[in-house]
C-alpha positions as CSV (number, residue, x, y, z in Angstrom):
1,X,29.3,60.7,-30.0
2,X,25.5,60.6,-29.4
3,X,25.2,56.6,-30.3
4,X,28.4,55.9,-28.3
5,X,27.3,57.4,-25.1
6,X,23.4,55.9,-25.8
7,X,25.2,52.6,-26.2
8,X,27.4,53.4,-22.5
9,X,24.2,53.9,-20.9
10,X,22.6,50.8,-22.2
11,X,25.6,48.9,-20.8
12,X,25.8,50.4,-17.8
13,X,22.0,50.0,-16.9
14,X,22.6,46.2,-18.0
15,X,25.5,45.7,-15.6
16,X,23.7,47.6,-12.9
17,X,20.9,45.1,-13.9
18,X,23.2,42.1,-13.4
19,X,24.4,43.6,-9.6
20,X,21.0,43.7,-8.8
21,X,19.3,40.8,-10.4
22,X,23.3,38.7,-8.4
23,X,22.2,41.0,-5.1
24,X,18.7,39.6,-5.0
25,X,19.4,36.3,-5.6
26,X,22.3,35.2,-3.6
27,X,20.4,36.7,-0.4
28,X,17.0,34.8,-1.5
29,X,16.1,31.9,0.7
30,X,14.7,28.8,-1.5
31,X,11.0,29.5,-0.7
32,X,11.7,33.2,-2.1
33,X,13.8,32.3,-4.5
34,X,11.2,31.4,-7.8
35,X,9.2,35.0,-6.9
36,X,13.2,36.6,-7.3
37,X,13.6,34.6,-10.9
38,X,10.4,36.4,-12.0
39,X,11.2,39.4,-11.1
40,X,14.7,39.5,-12.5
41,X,13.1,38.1,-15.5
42,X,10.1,41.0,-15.9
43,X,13.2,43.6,-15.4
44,X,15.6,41.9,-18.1
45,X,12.2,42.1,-20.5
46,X,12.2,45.5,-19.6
47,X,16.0,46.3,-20.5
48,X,15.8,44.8,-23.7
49,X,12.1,45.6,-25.1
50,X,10.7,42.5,-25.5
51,X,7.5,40.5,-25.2
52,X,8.8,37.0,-23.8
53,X,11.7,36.3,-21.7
54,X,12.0,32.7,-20.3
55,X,14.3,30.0,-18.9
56,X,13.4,27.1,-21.4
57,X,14.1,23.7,-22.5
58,X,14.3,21.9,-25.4
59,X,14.6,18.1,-26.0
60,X,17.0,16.0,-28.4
61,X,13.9,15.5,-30.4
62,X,13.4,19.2,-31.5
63,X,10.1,19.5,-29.3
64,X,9.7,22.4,-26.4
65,X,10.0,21.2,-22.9
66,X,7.6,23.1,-20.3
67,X,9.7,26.3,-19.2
68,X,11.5,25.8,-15.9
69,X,10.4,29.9,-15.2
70,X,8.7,31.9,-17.6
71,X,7.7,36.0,-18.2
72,X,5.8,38.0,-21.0
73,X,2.4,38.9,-22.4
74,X,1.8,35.2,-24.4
75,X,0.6,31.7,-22.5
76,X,3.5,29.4,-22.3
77,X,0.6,26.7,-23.8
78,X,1.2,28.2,-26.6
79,X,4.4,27.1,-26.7
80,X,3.9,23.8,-26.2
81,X,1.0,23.8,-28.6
82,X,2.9,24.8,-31.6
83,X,5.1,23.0,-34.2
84,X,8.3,21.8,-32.4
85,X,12.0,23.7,-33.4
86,X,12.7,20.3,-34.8
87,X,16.0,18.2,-34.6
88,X,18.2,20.1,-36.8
89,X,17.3,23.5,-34.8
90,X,18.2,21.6,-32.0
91,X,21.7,20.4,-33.1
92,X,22.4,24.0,-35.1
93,X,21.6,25.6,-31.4
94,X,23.8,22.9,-29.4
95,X,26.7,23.5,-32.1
96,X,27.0,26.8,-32.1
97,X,25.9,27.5,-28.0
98,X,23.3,30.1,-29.3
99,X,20.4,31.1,-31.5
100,X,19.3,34.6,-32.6
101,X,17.2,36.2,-35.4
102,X,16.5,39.8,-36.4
103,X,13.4,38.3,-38.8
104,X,12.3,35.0,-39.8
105,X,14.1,35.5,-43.0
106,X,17.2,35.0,-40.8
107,X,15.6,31.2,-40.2
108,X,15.7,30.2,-43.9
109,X,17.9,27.4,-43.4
110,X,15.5,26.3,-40.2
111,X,12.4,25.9,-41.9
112,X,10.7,24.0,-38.6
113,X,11.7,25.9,-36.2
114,X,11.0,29.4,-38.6
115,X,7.2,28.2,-38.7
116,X,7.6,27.2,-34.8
117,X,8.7,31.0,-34.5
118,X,5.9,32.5,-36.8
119,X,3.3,30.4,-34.9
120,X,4.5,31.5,-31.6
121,X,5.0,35.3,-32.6
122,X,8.6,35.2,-32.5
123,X,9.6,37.8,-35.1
124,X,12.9,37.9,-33.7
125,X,14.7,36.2,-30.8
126,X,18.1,35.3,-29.1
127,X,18.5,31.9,-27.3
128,X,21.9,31.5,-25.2
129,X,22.5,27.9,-24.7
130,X,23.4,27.6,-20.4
131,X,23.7,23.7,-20.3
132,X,23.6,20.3,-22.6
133,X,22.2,17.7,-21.0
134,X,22.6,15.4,-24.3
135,X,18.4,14.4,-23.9
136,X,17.9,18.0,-23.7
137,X,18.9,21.4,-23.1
138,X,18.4,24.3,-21.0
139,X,18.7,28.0,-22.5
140,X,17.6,31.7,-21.7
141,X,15.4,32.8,-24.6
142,X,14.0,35.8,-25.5
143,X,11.6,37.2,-28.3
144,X,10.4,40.2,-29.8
145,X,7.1,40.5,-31.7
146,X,8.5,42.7,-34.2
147,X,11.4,42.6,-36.5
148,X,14.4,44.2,-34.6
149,X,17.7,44.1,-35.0
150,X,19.5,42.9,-31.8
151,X,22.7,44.3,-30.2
152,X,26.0,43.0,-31.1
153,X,26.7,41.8,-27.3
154,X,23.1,40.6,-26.7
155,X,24.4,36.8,-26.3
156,X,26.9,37.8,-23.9
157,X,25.0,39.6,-21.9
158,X,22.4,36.7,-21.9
159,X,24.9,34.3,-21.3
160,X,26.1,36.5,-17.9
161,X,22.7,37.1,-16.7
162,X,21.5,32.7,-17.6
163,X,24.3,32.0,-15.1
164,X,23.3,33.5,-12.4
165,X,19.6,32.7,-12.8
166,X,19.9,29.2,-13.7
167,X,22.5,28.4,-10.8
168,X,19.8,30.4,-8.4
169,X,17.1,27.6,-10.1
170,X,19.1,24.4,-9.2
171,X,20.4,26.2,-6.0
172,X,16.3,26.4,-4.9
173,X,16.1,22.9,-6.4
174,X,19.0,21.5,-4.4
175,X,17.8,23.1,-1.1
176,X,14.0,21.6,-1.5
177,X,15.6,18.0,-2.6
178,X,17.5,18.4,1.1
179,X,15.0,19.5,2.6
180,X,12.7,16.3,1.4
181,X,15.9,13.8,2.4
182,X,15.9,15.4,5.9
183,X,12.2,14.7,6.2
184,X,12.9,11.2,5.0
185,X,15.8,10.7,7.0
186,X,13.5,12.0,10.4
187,X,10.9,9.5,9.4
188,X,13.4,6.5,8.9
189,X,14.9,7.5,12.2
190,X,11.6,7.6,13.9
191,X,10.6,4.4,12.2
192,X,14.1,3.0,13.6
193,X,13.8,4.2,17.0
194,X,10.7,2.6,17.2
195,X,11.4,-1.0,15.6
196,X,14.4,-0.8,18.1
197,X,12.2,-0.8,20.8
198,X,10.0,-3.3,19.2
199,X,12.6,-5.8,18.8
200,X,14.3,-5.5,22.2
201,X,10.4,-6.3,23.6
202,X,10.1,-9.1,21.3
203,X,13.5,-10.5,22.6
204,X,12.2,-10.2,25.6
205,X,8.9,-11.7,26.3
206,X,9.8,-14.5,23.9
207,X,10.3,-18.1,24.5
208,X,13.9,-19.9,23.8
209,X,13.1,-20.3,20.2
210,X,10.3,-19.9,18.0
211,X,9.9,-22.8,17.2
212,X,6.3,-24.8,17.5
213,X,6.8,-28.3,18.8
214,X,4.0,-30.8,18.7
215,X,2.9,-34.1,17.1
216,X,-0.1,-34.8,18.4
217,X,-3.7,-34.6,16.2
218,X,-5.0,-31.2,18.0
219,X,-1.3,-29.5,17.4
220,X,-1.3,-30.7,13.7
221,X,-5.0,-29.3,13.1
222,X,-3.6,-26.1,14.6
223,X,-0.3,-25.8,12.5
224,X,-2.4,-26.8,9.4
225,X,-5.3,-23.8,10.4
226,X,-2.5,-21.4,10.9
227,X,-0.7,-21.9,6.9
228,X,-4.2,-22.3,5.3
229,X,-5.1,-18.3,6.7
230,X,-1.7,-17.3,6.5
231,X,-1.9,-16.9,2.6
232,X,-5.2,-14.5,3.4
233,X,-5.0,-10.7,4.8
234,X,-8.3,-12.0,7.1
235,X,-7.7,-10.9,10.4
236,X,-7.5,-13.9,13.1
237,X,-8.3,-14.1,16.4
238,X,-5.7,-16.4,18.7
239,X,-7.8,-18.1,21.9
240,X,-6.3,-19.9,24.5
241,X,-4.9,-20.4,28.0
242,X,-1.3,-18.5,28.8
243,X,1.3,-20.0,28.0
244,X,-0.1,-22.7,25.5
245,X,2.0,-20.5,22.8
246,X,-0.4,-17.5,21.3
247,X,2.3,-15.4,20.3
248,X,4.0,-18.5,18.6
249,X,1.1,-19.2,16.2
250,X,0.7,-15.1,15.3
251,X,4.2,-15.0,14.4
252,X,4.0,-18.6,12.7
253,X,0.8,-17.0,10.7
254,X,3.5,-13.6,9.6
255,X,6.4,-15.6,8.7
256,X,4.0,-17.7,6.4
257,X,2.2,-14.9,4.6
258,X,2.9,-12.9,2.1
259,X,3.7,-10.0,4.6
260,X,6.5,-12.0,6.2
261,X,9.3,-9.3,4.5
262,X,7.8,-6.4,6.5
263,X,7.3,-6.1,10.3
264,X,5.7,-8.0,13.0
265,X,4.7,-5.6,15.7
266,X,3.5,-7.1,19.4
267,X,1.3,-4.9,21.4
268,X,0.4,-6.3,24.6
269,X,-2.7,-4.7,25.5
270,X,-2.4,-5.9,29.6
271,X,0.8,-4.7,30.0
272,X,-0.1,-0.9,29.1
273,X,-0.9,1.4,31.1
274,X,-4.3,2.4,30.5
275,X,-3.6,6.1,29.8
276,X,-0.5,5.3,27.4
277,X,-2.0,2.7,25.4
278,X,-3.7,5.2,22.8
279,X,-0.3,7.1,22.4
280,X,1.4,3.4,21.9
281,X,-1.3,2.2,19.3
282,X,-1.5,5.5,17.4
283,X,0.9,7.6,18.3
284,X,1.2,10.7,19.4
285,X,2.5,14.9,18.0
286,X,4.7,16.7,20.1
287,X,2.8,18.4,22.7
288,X,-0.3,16.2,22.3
289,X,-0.4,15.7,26.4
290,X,1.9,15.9,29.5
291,X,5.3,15.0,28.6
292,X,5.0,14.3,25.3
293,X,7.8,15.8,24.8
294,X,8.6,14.5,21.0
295,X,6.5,13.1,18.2
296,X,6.0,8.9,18.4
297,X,4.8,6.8,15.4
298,X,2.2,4.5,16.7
299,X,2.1,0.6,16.5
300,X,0.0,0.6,13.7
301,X,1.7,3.1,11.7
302,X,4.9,1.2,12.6
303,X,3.1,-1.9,11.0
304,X,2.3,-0.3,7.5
305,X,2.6,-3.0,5.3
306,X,3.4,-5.6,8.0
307,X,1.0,-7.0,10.7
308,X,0.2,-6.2,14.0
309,X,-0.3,-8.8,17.0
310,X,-3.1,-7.2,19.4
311,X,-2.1,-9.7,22.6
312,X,-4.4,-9.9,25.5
313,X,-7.1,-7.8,23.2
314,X,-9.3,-9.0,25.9
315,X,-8.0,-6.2,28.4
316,X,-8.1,-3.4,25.8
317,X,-10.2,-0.5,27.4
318,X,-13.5,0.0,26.2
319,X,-12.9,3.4,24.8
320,X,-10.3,2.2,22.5
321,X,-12.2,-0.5,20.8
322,X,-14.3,1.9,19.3
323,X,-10.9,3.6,17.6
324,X,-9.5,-0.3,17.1
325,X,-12.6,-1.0,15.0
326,X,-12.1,1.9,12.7
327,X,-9.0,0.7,12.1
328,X,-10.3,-2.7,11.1
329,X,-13.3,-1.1,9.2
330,X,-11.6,1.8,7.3
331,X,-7.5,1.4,8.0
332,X,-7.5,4.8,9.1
333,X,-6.5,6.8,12.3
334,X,-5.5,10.0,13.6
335,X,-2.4,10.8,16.1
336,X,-3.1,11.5,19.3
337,X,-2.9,15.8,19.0
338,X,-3.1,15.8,15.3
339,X,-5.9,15.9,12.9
340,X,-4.6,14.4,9.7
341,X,-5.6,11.1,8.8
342,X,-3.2,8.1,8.3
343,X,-4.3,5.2,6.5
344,X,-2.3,1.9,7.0
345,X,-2.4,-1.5,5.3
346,X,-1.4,-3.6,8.2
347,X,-3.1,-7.0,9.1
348,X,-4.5,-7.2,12.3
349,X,-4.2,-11.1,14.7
350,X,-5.1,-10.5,17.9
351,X,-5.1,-13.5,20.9
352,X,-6.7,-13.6,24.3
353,X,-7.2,-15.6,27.3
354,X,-10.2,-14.4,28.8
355,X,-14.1,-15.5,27.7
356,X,-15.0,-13.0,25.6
357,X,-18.6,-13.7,25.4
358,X,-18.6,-13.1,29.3
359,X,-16.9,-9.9,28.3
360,X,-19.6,-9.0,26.0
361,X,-22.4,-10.1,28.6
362,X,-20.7,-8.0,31.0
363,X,-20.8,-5.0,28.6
364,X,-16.6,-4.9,28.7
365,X,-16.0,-6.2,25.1
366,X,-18.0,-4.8,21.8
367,X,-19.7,-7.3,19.6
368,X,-19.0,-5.6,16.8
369,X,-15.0,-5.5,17.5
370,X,-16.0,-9.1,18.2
371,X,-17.0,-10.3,14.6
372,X,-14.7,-8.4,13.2
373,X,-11.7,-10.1,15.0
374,X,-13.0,-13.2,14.8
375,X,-13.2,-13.8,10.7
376,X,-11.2,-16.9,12.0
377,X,-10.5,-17.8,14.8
378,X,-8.0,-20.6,16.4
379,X,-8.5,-22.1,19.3
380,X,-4.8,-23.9,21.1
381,X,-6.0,-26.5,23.6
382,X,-4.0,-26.1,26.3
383,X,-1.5,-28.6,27.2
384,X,-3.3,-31.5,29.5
385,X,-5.7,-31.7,26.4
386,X,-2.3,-33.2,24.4
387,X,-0.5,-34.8,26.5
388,X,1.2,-37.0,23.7
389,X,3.2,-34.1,22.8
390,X,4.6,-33.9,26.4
391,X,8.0,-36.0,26.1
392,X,8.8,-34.5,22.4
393,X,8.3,-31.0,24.7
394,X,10.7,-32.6,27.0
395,X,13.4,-33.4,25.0
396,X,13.2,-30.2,23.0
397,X,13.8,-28.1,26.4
398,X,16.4,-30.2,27.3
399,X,18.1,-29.9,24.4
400,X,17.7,-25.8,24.8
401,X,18.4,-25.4,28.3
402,X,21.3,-27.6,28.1
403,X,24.2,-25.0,26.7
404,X,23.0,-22.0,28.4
405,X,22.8,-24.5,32.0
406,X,26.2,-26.0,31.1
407,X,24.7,-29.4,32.3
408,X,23.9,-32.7,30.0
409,X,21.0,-34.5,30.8
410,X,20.7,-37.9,28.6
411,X,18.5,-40.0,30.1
412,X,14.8,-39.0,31.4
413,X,13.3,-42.1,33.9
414,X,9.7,-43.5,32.8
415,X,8.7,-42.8,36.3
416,X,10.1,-38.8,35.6
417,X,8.4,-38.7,31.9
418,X,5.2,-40.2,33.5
419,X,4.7,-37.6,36.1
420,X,5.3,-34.7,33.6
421,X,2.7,-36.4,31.1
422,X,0.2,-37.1,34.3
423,X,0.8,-33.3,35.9
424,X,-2.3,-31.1,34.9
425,X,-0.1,-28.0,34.0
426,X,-1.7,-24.9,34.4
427,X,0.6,-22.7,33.2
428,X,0.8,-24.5,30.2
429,X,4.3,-25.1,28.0
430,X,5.4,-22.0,29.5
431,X,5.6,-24.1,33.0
432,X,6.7,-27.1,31.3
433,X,9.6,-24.5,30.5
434,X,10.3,-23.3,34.1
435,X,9.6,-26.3,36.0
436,X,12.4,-29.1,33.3
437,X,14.9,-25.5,33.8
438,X,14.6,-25.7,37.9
439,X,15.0,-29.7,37.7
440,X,17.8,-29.7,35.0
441,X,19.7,-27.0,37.8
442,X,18.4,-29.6,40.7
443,X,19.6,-32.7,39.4
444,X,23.0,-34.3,40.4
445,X,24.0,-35.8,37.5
446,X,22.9,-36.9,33.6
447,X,19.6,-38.5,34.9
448,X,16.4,-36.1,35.0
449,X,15.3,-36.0,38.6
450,X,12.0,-34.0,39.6
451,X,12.6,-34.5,43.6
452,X,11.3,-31.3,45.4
453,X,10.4,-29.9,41.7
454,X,6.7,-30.9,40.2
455,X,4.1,-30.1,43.1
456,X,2.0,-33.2,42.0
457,X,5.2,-35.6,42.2
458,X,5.6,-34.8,46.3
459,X,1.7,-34.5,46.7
460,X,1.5,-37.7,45.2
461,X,4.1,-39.7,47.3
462,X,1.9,-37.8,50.3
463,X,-1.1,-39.2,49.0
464,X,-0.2,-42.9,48.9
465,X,1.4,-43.0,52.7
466,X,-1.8,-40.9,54.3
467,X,-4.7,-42.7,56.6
468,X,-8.3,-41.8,55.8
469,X,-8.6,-39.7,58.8
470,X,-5.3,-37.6,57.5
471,X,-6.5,-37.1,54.3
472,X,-7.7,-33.5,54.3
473,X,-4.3,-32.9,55.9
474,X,-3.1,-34.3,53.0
475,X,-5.0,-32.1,50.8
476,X,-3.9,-29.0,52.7
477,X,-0.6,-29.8,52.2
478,X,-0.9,-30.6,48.3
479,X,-2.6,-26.8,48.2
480,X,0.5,-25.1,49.9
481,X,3.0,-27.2,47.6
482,X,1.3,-26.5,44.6
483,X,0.7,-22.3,45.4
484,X,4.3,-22.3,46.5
485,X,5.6,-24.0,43.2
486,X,3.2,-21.7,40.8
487,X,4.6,-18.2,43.3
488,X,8.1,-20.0,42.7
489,X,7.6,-20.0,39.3
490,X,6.2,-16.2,39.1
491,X,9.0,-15.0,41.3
492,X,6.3,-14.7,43.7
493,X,4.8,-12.0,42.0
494,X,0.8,-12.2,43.0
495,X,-0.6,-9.9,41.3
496,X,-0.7,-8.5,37.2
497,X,-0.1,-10.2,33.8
498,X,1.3,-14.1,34.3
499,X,0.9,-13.6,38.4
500,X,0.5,-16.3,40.2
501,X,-3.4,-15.3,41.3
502,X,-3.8,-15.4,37.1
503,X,-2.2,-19.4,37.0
504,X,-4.1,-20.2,39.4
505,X,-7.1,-18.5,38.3
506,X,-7.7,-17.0,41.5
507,X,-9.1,-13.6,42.9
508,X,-6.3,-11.5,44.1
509,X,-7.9,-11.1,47.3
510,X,-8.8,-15.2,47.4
511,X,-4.7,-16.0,46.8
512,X,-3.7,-13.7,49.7
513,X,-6.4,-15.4,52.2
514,X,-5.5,-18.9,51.7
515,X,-1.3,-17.9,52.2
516,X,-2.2,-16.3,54.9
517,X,-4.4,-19.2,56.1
518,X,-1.8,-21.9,55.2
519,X,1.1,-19.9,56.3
520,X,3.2,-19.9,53.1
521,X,5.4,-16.3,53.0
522,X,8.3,-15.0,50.9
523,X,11.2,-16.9,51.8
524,X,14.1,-14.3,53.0
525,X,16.6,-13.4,50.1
């Protein structure tokens, strides 16, 4: 009666054991639940008297796997360390779903895995199989240091208490792996947010069609330039007047390279404000300033892997070169209200307009950001310096402008062609653009007709029918045609990026003075 209420007691405290070891687990949280494991395992070494209590692995090979969670008085190194169970342990174990030895003698017909046992100080054990994986397996083990005979219901009761530990392991395992995909999932929905907004701005602010049009010996040179540095991650630096097709050449340079699978991102550096263009470059944490109300990946970051396209870099802010040449130097950056470092591989072209030797006389560009921009740079002549490619440039806007006009144009007069190749174009291509649009909408029928279009075409005709005494009338009235056509062609927007006082390569100040003085104003809407 004595031995049958010791063994009730034993089974009760077990089950108790099992309520407590089910209670602690299915409350834990994942970041609580590997601390739970090792406690439940310390008490189940406790129940059962014995020296090592683990939840193991073994592979198809016959060899110990590092233990998924581990308790007891020996270094799971030894383990490892040891002579392996061998193969035919490992298929006697997945045959019969369990393992258990009062003494080694029990492991006669295992002679591997009884000398893995002696070596480990296994003197008797009891290994319930939980899951085959076929490459391995996954079992709760125990092992005694001494000889002992084990109960008659030890397996089961290993069996009851593996479940619930090992579905509380891939449960914690589950929860970090979501956990990870959600981080991912944030970052690729950052990253998408913000090559959205890329690629709406790159629609935008870019011409009809990318492609570069041009025959003539200083294009060629230029397109020939542009695929022998595209191969290269050396950083290039894009000069030229606007609208002679900077952002054309960058892009031509990314599509060429070996880069040309991962993103092209356009920063121009006019067009920021001065206060945001930090937070656009590098981005910014939530909370890093005033109404930052959410986390933004930067440009740069964006551009990991890629390349970036720095336009106007001649209008960047002084403090910001400093940051933009540790970019260059070490490809690294912090977040604007963050600490951590990023590092980037991203190739850097930037393109300007502006002298920047003035700049650097003037103390508004640093020499340093300077040579390290300019490891090669490309110069694209503006457009009176190739003037041969002028009627290829013709044809290929007419050809463009056509379906989205609704109008055919088939026949350009030599008088019309002549003009266009003879007009100094100061807005480059880009003008070439607006002014053939304005005179395909102007003209009657399939003929190209510039009448009351090109500035230089009336000033001309002007010219040739004026008296020497009228001839600084003449020249008056050539001023006020031309302003109006370049203010026509800005929407007679003065000021800022591709305003007319920019074409015209006026002062603000100087623009307003001489509309004022030769009476030109906003026509009415």
């Amino acid at each position: 009666m004595t031995e049958q209420t010791e063994e009730l007691g034993k089974l009760a405290s077990f089950y108790r054991l099992i309520q407590e070891v089910t209670a602690r687990l299915v409350g834990a949280q994942a970041a609580e639940i590997d601390v739970a494991i090792d406690d439940c395992l310390a008490k189940l070494g406790e129940h059962f008297c014995v020296s090592q209590v683990g939840l193991g692995q073994w592979s198809k090979a016959g060899k110990i796997l590092p233990s998924l969670r581990a308790w007891g008085d020996r270094p799971a190194t030894d383990y490892l360390t040891a002579v392996g169970p061998g193969p035919e342990a490992f298929a006697y174990f997945c045959g019969r779903g369990y393992l258990i030895w009062n003494c080694l003698e029990d492991l006669e017909d295992l002679p591997q895995f009884r000398e893995h046992a002696r070596q480990v100080g296994a003197m008797a054990g009891a290994f319930s199989l939980h899951r085959n994986f076929g490459s391995h397996t996954q079992q709760l083990a125990m092992a005694k240091e001494n000889p002992e005979a084990w109960p008659e219901d030890t397996i089961e009761c290993l069996s009851a208490v593996g479940g619930v530990l090992f579905n509380a392991l891939y449960r914690r395992e589950a929860e970090v792996r979501a956990a990870q995909a959600y981080d991912e999932i944030r970052t690729l929905k950052d990253h998408l947010k913000a090559e959205n907004i890329t690629l709406r701005e790159e629609i935008e602010t870019s011409l009809i069609d990318d492609e570069l049009i041009g025959q003539s010996h200083a294009f060629q040179t230029i397109l020939r330039q542009a695929k022998q540095v595209a191969s290269t991650d050396s950083t290039v630096l894009i000069l030229g007047e606007t609208g002679t097709g900077k952002g054309l050449i960058a892009r031509r340079i990314h599509q060429q390279s070996g880069r040309k699978d991962q993103p092209m991102v356009t920063v121009n550096c006019a067009a920021l404000p001065e206060a945001l263009i930090e937070s656009e470059l590098f981005g910014h944490e939530k909370g890093a300033f005033t109404g930052a109300i959410a986390r933004k990946i930067g440009r740069f970051e964006l551009a990991d892997g890629g390349t970036i396209f720095l336009d106007e870099i001649g209008d960047l802010p002084l403090e910001l070169q400093a940051k933009l040449l540790r970019v260059l130097q070490e490809h690294e950056f912090e977040r604007l209200g963050s600490s951590n470092t990023k590092t980037v591989d991203t190739r850097v072209i930037a393109a300007t307009n502006r002298d920047l030797d003035m700049l650097i006389t003037e103390a508004a560009f640093r020499r340093d950001l300077y040579y390290r921009l300019s490891v090669f740079p490309i110069r694209i002549p503006p457009l009176r310096e190739r003037r041969d490619d002028i009627p290829v440039l013709v044809w290929y806007f007419i050809a463009n402008l056509q379906t989205r006009l609704g109008k055919t144009i088939d026949t350009v007069p030599t008088r019309v062609m002549n003009a266009l190749i003879s007009h100094d174009w100061p807005g480059n291509v880009r003008e070439l653009q607006n002014i053939l649009e304005r005179a395909m909408i102007l003209s009657a029928g399939r003929v190209l007709e510039l009448e009351n279009v090109l500035p230089a075409s009336r000033a001309g005709r002007a010219a040739s029918a004026q008296t020497p005494e009228r001839r600084a009338a003449g020249l008056e009235e050539f001023e006020r045609a031309h302003i109006i056509s370049v203010l026509e062609e800005c929407d007679w927007r003065v000021r800022g990026k591709d305003g007319a006082a920019e074409l015209l390569r006026l002062k603000r100040s100087t623009l307003q003075s001489r509309m004022k003085k030769l009476g030109i104003q906003r026509p009415a809407v």
